[in-house]
N, CA, C, O and CB atoms as a CASP TS submission, in Angstrom:
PFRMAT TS
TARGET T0000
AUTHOR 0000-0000-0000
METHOD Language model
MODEL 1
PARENT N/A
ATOM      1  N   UNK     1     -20.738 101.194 -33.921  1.00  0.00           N
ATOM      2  CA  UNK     1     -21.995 100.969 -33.239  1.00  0.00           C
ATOM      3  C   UNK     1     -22.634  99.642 -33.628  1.00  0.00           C
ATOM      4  O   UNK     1     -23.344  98.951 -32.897  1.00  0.00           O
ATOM      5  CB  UNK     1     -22.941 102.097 -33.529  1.00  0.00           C
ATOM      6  N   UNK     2     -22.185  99.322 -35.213  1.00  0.00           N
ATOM      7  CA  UNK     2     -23.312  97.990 -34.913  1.00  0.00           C
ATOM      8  C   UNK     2     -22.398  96.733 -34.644  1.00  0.00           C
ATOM      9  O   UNK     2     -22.871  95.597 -34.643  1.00  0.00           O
ATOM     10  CB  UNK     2     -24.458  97.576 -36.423  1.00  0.00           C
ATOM     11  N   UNK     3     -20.939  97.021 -34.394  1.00  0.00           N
ATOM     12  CA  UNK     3     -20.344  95.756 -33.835  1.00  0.00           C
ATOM     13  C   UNK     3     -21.068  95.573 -32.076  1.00  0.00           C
ATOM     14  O   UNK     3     -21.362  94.531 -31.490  1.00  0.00           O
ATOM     15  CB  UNK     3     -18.376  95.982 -33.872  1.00  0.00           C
ATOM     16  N   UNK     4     -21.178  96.942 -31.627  1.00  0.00           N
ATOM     17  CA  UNK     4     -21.966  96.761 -29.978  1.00  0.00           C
ATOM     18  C   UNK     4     -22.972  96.379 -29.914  1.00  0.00           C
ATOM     19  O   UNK     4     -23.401  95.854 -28.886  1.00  0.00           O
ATOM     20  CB  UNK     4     -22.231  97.801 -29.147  1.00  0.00           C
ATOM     21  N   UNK     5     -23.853  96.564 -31.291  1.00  0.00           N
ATOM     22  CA  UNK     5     -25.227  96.374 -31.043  1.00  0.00           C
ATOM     23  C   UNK     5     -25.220  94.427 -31.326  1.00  0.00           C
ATOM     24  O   UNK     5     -26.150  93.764 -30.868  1.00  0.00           O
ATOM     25  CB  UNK     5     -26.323  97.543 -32.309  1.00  0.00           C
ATOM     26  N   UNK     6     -24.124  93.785 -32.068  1.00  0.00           N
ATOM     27  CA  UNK     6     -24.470  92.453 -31.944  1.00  0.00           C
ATOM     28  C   UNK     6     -23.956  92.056 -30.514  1.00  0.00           C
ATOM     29  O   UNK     6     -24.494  91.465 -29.578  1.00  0.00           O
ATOM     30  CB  UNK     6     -23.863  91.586 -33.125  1.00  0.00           C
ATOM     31  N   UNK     7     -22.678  92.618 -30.704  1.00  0.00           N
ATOM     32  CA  UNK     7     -22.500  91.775 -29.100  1.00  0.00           C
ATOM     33  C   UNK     7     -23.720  91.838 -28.233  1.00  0.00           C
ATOM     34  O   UNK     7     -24.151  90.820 -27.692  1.00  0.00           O
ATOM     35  CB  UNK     7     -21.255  92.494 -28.064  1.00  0.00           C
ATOM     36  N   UNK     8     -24.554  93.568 -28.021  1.00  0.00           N
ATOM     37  CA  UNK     8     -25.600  93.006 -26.971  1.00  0.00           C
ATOM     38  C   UNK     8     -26.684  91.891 -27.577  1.00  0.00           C
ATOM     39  O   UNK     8     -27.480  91.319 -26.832  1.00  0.00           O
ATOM     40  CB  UNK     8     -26.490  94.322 -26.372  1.00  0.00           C
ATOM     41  N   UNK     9     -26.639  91.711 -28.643  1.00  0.00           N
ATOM     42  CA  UNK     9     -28.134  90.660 -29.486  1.00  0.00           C
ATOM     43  C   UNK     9     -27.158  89.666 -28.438  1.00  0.00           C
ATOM     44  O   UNK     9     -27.291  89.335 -27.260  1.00  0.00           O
ATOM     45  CB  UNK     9     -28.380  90.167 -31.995  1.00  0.00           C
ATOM     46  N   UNK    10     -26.380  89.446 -29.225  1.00  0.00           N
ATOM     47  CA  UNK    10     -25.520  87.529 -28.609  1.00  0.00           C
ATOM     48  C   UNK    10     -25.895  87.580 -27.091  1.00  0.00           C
ATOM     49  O   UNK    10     -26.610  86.747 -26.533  1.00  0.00           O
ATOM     50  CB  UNK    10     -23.114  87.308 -28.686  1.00  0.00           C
ATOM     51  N   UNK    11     -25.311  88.682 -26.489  1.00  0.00           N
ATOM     52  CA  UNK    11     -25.358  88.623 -24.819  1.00  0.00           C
ATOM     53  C   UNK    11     -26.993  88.537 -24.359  1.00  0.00           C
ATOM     54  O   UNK    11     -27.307  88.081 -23.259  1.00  0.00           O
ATOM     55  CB  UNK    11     -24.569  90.216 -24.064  1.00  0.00           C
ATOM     56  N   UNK    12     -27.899  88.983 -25.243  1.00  0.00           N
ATOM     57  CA  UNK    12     -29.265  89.085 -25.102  1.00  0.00           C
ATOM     58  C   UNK    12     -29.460  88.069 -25.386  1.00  0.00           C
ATOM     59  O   UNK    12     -29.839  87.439 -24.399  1.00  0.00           O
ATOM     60  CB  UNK    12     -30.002  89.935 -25.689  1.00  0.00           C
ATOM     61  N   UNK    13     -29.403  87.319 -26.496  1.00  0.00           N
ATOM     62  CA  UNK    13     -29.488  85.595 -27.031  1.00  0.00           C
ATOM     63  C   UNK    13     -29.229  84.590 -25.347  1.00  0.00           C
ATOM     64  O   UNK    13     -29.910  83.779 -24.719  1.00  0.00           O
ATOM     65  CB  UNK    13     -27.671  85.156 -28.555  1.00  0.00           C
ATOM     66  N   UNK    14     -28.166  85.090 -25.206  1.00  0.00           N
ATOM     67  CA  UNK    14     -27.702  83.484 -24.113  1.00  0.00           C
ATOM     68  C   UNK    14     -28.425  84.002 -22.860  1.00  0.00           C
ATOM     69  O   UNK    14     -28.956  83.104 -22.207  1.00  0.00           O
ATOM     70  CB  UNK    14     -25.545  83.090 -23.632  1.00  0.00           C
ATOM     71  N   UNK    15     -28.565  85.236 -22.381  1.00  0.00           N
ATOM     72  CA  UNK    15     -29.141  85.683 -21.169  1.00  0.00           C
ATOM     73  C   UNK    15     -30.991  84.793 -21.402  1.00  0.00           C
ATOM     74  O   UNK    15     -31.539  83.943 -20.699  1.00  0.00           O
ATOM     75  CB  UNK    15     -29.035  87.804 -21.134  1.00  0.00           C
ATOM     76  N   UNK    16     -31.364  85.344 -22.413  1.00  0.00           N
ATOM     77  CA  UNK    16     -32.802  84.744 -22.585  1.00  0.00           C
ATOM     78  C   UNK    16     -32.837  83.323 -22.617  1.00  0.00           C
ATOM     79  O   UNK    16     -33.958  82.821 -22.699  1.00  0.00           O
ATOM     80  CB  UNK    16     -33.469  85.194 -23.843  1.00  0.00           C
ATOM     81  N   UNK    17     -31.392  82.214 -22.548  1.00  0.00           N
ATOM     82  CA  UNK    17     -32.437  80.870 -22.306  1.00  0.00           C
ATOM     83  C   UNK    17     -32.001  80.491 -20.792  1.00  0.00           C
ATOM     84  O   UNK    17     -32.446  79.404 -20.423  1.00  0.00           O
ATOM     85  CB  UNK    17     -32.135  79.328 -23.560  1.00  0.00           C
ATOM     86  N   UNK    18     -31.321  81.094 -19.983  1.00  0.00           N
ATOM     87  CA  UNK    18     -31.342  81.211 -18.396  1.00  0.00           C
ATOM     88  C   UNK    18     -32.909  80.737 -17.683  1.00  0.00           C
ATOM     89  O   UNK    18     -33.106  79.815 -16.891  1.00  0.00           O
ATOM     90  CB  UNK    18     -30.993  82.975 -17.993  1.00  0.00           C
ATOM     91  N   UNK    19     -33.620  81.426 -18.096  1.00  0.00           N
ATOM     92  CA  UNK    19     -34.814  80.930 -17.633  1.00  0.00           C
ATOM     93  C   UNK    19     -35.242  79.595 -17.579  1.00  0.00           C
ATOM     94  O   UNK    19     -35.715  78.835 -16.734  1.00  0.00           O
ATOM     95  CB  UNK    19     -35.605  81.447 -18.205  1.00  0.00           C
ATOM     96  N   UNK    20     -34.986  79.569 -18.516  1.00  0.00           N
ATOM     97  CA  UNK    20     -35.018  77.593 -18.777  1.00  0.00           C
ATOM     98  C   UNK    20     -34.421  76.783 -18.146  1.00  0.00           C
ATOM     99  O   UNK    20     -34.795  76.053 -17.228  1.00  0.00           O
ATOM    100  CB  UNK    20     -34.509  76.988 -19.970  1.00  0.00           C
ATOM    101  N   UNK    21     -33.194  76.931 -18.772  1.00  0.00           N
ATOM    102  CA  UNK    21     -31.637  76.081 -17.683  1.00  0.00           C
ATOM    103  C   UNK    21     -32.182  75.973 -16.535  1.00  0.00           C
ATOM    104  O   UNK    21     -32.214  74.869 -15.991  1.00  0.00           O
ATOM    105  CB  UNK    21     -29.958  77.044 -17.318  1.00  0.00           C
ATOM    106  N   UNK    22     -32.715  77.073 -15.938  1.00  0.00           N
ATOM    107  CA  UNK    22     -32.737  77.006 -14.025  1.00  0.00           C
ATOM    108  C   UNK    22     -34.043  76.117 -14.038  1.00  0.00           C
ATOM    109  O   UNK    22     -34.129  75.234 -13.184  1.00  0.00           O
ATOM    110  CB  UNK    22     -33.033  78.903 -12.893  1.00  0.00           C
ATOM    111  N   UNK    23     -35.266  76.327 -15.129  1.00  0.00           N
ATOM    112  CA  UNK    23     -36.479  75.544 -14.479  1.00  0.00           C
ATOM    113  C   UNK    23     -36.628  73.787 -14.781  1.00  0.00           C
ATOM    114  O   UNK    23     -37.500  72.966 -14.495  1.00  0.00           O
ATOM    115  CB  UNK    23     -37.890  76.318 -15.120  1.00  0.00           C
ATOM    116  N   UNK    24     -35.186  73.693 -15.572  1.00  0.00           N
ATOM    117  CA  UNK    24     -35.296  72.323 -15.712  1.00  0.00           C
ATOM    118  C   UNK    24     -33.648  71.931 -15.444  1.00  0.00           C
ATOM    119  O   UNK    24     -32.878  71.397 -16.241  1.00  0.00           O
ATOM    120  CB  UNK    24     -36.003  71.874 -17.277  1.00  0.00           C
ATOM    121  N   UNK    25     -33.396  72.354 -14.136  1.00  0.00           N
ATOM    122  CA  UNK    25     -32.937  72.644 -13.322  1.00  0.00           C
ATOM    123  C   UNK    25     -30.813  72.247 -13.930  1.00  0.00           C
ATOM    124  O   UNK    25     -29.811  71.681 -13.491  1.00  0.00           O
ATOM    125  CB  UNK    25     -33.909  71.854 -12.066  1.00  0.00           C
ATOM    126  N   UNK    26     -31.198  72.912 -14.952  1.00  0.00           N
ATOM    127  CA  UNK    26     -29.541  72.655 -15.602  1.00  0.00           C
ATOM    128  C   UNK    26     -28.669  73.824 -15.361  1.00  0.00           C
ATOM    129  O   UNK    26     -28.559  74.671 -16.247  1.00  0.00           O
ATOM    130  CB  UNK    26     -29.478  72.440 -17.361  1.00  0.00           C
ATOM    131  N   UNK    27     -27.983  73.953 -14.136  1.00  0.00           N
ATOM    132  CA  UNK    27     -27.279  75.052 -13.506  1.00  0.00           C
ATOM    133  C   UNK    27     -26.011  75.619 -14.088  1.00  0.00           C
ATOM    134  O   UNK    27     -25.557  76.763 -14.109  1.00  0.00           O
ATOM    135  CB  UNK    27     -26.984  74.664 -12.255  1.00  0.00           C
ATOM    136  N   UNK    28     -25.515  74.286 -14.625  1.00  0.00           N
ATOM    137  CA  UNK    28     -24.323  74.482 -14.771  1.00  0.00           C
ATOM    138  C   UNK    28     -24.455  75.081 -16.856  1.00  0.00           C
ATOM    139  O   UNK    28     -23.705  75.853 -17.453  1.00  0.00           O
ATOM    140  CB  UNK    28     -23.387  72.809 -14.158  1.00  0.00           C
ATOM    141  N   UNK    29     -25.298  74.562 -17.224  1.00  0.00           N
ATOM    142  CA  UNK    29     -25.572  75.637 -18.465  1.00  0.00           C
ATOM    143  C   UNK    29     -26.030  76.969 -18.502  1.00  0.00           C
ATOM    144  O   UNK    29     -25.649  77.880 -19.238  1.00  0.00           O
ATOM    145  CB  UNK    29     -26.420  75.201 -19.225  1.00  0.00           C
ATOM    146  N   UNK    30     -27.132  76.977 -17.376  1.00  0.00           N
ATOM    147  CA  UNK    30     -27.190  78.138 -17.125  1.00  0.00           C
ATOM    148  C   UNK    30     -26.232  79.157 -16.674  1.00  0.00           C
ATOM    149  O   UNK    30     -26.661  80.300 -16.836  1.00  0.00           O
ATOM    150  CB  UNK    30     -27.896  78.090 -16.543  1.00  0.00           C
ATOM    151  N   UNK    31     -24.929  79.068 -16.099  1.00  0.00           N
ATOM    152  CA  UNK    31     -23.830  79.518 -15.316  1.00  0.00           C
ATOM    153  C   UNK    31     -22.960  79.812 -16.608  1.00  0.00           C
ATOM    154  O   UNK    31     -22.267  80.807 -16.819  1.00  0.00           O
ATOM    155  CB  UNK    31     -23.204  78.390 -14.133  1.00  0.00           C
ATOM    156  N   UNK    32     -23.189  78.555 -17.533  1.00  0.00           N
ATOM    157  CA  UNK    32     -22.119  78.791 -18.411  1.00  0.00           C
ATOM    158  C   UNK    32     -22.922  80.489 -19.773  1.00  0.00           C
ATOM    159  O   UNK    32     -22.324  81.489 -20.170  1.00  0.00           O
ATOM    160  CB  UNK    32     -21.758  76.747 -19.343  1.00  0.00           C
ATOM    161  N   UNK    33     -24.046  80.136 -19.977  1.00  0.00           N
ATOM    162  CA  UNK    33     -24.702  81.129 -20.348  1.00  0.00           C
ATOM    163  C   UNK    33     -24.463  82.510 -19.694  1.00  0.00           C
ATOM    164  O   UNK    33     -24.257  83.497 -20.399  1.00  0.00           O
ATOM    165  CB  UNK    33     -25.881  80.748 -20.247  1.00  0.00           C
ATOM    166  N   UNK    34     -24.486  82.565 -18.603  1.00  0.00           N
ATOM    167  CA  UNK    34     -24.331  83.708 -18.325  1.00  0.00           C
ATOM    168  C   UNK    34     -22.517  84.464 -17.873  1.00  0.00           C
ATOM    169  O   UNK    34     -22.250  85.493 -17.253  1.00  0.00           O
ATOM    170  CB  UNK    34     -25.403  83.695 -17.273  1.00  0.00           C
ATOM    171  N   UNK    35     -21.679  83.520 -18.444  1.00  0.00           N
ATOM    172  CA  UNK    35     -20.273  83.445 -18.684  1.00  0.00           C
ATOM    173  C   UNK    35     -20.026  84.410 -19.798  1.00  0.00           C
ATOM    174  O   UNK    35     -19.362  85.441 -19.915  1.00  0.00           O
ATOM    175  CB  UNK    35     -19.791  82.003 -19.019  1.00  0.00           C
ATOM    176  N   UNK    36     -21.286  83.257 -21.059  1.00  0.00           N
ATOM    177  CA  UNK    36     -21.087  83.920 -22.323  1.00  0.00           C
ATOM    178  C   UNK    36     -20.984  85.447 -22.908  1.00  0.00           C
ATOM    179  O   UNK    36     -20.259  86.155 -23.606  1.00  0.00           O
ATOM    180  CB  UNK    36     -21.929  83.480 -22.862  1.00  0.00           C
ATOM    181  N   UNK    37     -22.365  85.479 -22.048  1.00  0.00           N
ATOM    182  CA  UNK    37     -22.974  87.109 -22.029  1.00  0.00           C
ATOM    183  C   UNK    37     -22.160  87.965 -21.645  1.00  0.00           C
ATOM    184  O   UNK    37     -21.925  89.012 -22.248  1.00  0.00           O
ATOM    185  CB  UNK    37     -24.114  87.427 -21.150  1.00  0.00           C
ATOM    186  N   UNK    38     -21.663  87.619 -20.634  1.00  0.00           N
ATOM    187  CA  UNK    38     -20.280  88.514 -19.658  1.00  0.00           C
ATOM    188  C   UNK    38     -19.505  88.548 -20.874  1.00  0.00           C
ATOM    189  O   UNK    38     -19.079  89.700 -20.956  1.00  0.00           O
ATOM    190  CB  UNK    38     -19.259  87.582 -18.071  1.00  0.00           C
ATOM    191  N   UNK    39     -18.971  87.644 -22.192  1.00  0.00           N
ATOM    192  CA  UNK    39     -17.720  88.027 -22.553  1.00  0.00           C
ATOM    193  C   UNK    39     -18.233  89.234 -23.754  1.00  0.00           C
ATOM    194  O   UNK    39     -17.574  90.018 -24.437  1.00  0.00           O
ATOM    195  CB  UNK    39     -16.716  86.609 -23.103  1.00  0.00           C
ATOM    196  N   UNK    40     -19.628  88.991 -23.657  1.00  0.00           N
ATOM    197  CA  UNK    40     -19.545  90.198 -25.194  1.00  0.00           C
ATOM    198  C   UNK    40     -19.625  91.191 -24.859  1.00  0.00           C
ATOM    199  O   UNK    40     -20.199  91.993 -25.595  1.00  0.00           O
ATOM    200  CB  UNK    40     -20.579  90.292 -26.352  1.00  0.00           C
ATOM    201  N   UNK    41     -18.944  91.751 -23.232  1.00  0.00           N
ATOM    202  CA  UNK    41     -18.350  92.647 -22.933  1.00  0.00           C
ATOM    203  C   UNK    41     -17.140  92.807 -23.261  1.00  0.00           C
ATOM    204  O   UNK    41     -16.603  93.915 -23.237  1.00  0.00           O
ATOM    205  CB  UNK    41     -18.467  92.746 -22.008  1.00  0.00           C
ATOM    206  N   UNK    42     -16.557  91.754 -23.604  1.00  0.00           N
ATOM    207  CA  UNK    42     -15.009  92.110 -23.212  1.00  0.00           C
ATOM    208  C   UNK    42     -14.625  93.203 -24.350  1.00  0.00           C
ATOM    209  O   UNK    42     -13.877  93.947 -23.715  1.00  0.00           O
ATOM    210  CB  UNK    42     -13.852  90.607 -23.281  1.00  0.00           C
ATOM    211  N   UNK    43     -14.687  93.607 -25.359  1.00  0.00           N
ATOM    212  CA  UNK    43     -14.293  94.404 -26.134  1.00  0.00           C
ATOM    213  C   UNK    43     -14.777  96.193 -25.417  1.00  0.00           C
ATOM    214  O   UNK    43     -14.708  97.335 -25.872  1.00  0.00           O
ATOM    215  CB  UNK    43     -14.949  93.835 -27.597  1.00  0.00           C
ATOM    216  N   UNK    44     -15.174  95.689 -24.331  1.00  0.00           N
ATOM    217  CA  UNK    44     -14.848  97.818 -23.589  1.00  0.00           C
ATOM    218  C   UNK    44     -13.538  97.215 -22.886  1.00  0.00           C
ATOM    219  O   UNK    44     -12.453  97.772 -23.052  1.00  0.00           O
ATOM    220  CB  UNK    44     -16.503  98.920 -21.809  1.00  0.00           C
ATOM    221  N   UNK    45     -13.675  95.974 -22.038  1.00  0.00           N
ATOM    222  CA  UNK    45     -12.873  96.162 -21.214  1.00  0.00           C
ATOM    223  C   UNK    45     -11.266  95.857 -21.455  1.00  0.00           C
ATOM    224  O   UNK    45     -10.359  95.699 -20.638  1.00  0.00           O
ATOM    225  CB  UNK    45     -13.406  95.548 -20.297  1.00  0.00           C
ATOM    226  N   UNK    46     -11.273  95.836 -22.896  1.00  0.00           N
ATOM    227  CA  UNK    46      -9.727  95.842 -23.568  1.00  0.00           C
ATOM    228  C   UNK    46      -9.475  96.923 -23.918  1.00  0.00           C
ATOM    229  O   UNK    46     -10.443  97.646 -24.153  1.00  0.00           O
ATOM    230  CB  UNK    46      -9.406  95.045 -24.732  1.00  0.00           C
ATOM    231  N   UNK    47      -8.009  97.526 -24.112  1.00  0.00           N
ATOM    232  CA  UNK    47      -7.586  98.591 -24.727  1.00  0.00           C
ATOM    233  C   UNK    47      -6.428  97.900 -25.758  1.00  0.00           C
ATOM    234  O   UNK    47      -5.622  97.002 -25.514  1.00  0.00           O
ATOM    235  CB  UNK    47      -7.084  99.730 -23.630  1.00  0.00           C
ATOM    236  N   UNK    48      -6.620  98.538 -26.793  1.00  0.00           N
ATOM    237  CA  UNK    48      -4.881  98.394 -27.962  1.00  0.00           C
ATOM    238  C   UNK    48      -4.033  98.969 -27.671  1.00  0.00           C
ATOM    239  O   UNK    48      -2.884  98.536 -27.591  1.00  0.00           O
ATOM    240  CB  UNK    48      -4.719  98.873 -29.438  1.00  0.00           C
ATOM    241  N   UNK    49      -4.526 100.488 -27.358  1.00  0.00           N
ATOM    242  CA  UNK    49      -3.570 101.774 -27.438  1.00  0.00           C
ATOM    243  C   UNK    49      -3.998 102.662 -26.669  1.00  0.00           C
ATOM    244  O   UNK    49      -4.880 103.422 -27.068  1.00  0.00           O
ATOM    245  CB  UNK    49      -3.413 102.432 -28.714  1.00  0.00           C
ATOM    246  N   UNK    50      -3.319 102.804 -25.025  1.00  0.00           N
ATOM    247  CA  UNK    50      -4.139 103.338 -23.864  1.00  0.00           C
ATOM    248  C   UNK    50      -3.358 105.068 -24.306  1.00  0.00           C
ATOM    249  O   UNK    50      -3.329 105.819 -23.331  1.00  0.00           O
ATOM    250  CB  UNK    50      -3.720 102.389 -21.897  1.00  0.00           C
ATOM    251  N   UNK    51      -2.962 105.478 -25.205  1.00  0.00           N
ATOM    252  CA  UNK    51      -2.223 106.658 -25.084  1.00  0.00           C
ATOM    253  C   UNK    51      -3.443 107.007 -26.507  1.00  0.00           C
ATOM    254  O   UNK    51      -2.741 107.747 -27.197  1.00  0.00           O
ATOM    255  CB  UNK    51      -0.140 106.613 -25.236  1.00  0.00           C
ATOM    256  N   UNK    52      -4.169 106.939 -26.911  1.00  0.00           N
ATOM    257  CA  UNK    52      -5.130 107.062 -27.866  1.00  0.00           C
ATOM    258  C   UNK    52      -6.699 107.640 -27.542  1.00  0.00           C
ATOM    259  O   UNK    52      -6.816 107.956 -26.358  1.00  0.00           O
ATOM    260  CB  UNK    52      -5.173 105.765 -28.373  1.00  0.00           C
ATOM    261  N   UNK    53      -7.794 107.819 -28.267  1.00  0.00           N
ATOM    262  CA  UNK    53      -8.537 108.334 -27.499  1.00  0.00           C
ATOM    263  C   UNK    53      -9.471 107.198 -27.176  1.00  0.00           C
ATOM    264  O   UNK    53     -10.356 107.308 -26.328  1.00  0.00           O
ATOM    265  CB  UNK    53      -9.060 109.519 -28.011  1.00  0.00           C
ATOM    266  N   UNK    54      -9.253 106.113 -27.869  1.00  0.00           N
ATOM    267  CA  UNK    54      -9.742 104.452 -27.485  1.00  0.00           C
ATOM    268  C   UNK    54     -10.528 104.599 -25.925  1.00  0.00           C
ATOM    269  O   UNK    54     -11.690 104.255 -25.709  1.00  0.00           O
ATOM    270  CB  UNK    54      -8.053 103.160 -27.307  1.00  0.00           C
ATOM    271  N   UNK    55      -9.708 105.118 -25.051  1.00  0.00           N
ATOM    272  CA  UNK    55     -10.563 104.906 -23.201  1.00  0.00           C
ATOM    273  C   UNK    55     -11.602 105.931 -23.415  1.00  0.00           C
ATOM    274  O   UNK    55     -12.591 105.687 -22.724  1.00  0.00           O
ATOM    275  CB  UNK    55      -9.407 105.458 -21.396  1.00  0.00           C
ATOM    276  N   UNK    56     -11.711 106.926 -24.087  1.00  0.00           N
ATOM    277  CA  UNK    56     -13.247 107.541 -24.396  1.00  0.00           C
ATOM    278  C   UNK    56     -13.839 107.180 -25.200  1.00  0.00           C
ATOM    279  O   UNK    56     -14.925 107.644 -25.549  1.00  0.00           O
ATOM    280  CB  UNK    56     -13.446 108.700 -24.671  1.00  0.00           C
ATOM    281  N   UNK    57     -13.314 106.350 -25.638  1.00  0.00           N
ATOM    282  CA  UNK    57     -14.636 105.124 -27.004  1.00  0.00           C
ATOM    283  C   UNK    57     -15.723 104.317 -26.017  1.00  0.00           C
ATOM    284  O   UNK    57     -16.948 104.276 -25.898  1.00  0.00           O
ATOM    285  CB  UNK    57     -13.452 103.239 -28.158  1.00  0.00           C
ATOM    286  N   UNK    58     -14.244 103.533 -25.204  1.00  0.00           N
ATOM    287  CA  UNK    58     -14.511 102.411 -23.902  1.00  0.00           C
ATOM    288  C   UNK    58     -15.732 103.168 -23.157  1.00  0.00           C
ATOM    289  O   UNK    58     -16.776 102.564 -22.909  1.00  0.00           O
ATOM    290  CB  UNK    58     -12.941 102.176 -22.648  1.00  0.00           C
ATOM    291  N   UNK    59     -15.559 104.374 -22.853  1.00  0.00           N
ATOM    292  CA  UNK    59     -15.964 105.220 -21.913  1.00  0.00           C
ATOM    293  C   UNK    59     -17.336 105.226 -22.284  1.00  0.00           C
ATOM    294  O   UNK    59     -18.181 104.854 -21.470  1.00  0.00           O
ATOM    295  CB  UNK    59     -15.266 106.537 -21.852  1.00  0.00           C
ATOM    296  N   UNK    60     -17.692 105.656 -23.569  1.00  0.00           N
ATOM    297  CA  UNK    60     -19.392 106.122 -24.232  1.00  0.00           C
ATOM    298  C   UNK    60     -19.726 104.328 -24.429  1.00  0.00           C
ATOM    299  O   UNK    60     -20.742 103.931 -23.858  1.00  0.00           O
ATOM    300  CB  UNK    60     -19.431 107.422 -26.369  1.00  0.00           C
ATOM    301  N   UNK    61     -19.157 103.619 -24.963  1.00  0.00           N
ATOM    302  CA  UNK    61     -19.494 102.567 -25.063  1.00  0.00           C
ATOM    303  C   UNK    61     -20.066 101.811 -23.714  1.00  0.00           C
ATOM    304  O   UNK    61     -21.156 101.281 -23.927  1.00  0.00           O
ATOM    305  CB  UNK    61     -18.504 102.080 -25.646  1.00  0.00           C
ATOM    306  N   UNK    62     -19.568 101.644 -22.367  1.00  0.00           N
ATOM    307  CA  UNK    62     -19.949 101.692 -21.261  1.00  0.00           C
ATOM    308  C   UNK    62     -21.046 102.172 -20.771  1.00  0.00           C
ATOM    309  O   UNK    62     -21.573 101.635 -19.797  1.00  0.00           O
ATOM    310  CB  UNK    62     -19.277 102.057 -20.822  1.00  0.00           C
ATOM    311  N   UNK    63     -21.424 102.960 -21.201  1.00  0.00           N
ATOM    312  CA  UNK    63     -22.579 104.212 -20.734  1.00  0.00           C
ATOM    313  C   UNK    63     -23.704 103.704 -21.514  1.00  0.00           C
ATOM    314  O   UNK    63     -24.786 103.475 -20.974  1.00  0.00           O
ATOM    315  CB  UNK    63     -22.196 106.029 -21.210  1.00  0.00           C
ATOM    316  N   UNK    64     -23.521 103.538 -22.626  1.00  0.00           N
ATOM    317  CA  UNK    64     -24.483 102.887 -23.545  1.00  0.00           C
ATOM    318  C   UNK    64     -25.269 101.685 -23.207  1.00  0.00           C
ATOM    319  O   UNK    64     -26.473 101.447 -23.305  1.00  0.00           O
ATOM    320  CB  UNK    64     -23.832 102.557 -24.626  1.00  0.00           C
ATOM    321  N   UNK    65     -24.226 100.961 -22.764  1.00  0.00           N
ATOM    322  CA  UNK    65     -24.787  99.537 -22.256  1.00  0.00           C
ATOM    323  C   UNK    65     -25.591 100.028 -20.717  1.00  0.00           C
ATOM    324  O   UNK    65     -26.773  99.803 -20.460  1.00  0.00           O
ATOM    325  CB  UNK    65     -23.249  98.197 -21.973  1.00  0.00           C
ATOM    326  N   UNK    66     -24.701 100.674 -19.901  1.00  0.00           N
ATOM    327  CA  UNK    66     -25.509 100.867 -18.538  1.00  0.00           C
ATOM    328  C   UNK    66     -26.618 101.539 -18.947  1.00  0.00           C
ATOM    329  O   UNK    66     -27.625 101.030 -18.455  1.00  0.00           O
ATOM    330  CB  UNK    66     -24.789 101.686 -17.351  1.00  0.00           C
ATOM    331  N   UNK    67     -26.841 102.446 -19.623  1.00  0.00           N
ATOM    332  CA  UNK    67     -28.429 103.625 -19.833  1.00  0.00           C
ATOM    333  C   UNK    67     -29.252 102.052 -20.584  1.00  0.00           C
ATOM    334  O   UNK    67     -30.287 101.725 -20.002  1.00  0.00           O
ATOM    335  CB  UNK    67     -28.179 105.739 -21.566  1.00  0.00           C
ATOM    336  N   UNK    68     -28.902 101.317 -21.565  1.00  0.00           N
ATOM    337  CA  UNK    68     -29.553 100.248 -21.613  1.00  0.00           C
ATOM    338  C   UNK    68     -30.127  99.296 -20.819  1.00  0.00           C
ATOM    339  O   UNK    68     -31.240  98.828 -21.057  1.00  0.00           O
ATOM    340  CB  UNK    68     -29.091  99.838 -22.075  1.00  0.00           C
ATOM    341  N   UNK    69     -29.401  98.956 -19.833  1.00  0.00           N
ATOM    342  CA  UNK    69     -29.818  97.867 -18.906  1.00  0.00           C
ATOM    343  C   UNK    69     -31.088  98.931 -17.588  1.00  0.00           C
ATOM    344  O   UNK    69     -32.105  98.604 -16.977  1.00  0.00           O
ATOM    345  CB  UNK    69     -27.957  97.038 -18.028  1.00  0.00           C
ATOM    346  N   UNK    70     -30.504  99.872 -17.655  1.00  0.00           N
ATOM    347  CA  UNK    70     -31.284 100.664 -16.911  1.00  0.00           C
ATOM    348  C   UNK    70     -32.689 100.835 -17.236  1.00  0.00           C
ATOM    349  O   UNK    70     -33.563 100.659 -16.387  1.00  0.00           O
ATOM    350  CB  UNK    70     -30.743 101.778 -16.884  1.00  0.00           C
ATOM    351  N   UNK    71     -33.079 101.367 -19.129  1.00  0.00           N
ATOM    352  CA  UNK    71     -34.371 100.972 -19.349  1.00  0.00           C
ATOM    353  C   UNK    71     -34.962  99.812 -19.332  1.00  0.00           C
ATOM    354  O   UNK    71     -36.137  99.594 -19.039  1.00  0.00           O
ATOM    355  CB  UNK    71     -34.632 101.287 -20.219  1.00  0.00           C
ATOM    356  N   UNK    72     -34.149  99.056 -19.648  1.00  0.00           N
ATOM    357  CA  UNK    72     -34.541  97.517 -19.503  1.00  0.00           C
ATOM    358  C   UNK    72     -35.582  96.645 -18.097  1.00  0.00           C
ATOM    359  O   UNK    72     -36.458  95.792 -17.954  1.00  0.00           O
ATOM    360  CB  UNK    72     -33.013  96.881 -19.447  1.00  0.00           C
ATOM    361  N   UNK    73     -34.619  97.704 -17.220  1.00  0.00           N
ATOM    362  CA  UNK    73     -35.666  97.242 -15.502  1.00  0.00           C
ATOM    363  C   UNK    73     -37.156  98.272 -15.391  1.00  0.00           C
ATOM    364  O   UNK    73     -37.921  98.149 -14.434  1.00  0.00           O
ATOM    365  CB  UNK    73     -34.396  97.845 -13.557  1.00  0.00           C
TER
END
């Protein structure tokens, strides 16, 4: 749990200077920022060992982030 909880800080880190990038109109940092954020997903969307119970780790881990973004709006 607290390796997920940094990835979302980092993905929360680069998402929060988006605002900026766009108002001083730097697109292409902003684009790349929100690249970043996308990758501190990537650890659901890998598997080591798909014959393991790893895809129901993936699985709660997934859920976690969506019920998050959900309070978030």
């Amino acid at each position: 749990m607290q390796r997920l909880r940094k990835a979302a800080e980092a993905s929360n880190y680069d998402l929060d200077h988006i605002p900026s990038f766009i108002k001083r109109e730097l697109y292409f940092q902003a684009f790349d920022n929100l690249c970043k954020a996308f990758q501190g997903y990537s650890p659901i969307l890998s598997v080591s060992n798909i014959e393991r119970n790893e895809i129901n780790t993936k699985v709660k881990m997934l859920r976690e982030r969506l019920n998050n973004l959900a309070l978030e709006e």
